[in-house]
C-alpha positions in Angstrom: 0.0 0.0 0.0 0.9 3.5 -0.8 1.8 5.5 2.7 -0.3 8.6 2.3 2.8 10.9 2.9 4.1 10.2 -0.6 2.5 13.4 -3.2 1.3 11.5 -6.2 2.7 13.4 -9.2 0.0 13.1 -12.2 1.1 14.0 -15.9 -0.3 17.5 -17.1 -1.1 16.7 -20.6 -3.9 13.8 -19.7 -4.3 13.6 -16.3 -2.0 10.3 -15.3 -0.7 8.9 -12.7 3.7 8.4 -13.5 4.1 7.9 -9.9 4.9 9.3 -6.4 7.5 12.0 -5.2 8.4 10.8 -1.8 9.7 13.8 1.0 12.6 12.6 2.8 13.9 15.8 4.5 13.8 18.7 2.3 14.4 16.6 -0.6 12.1 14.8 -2.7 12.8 10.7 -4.0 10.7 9.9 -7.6 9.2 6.6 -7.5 7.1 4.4 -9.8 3.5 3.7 -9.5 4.4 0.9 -7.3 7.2 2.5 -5.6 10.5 1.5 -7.2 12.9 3.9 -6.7 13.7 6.1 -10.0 16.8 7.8 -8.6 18.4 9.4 -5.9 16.4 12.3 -3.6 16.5 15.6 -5.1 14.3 18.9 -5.1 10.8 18.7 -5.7 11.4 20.1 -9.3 14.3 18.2 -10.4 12.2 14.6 -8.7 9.1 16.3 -10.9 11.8 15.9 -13.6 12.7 12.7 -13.5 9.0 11.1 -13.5 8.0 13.8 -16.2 11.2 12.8 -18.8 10.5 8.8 -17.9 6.6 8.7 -18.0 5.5 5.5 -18.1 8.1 4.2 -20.1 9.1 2.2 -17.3 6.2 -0.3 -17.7 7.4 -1.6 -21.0 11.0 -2.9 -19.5 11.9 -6.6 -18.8 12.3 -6.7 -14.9 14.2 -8.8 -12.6 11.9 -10.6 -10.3 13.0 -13.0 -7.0 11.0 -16.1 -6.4 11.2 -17.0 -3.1 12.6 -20.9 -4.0 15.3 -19.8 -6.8 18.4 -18.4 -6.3 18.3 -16.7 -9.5 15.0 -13.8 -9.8 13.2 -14.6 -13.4 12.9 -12.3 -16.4 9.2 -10.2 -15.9 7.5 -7.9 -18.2 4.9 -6.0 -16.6 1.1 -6.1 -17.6 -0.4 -4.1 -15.0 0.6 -1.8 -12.1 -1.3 0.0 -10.1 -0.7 1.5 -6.6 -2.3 -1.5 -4.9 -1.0 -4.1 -7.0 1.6 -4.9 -9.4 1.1 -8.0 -12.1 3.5 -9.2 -14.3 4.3 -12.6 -16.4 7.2 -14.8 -17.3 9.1 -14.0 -19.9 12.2 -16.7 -18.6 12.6 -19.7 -21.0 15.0 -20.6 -18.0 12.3 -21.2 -15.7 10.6 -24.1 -14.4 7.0 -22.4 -15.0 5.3 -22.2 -18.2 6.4 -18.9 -20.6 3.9 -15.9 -19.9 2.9 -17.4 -16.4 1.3 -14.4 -14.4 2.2 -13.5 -10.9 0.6 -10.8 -9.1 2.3 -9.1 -5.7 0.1 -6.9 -3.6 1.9 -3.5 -3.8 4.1 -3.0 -0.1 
């Protein structure tokens, strides 16, 4: 769950949702929709930067994903994020589940 501290930072042009600009201090931290950490904290303009010149390009990367029995994490591509939940699905040959298997994690 989203803590209610973080400002969500919504794209002018059409009204979406790129992600969250987290205070810590006087500084501000850019984050994803579902909280993964774009950067390092800055000022609220430069962290308004960052999400503005990344978007939501962000979605259509192949992730790296830790299973809790494999030492290795698994190639993901992301089909869905959302503040409360974040679904992806297999894109690992290498893995023991079938290609395109979805797995869904509750947003922490």
């Amino acid at each position: 769950m989203i803590p209610e501290s973080w400002a969500a930072y919504y794209r002018q042009d059409d009204g979406e949702l790129l992600g969250y600009l987290v205070p810590d201090g006087d500084l501000f931290l850019p984050v994803t929709v579902f909280g993964y950490e774009l950067g390092e904290p800055v000022d609220e303009y430069d962290a308004s930067y960052v999400l503005e010149s990344i978007g939501l390009s962000y979605l259509a990367d192949t992730w790296a994903l830790s299973i809790a029995d494999r030492r290795e994490p698994i190639s993901v591509q992301i089909v869905e994020a959302s503040p409360e939940a974040l679904k992806v699905k297999s894109v690992d040959y290498g893995w023991g589940q079938d290609y395109g298997t979805i797995i869904v994690s509750q947003v922490t």
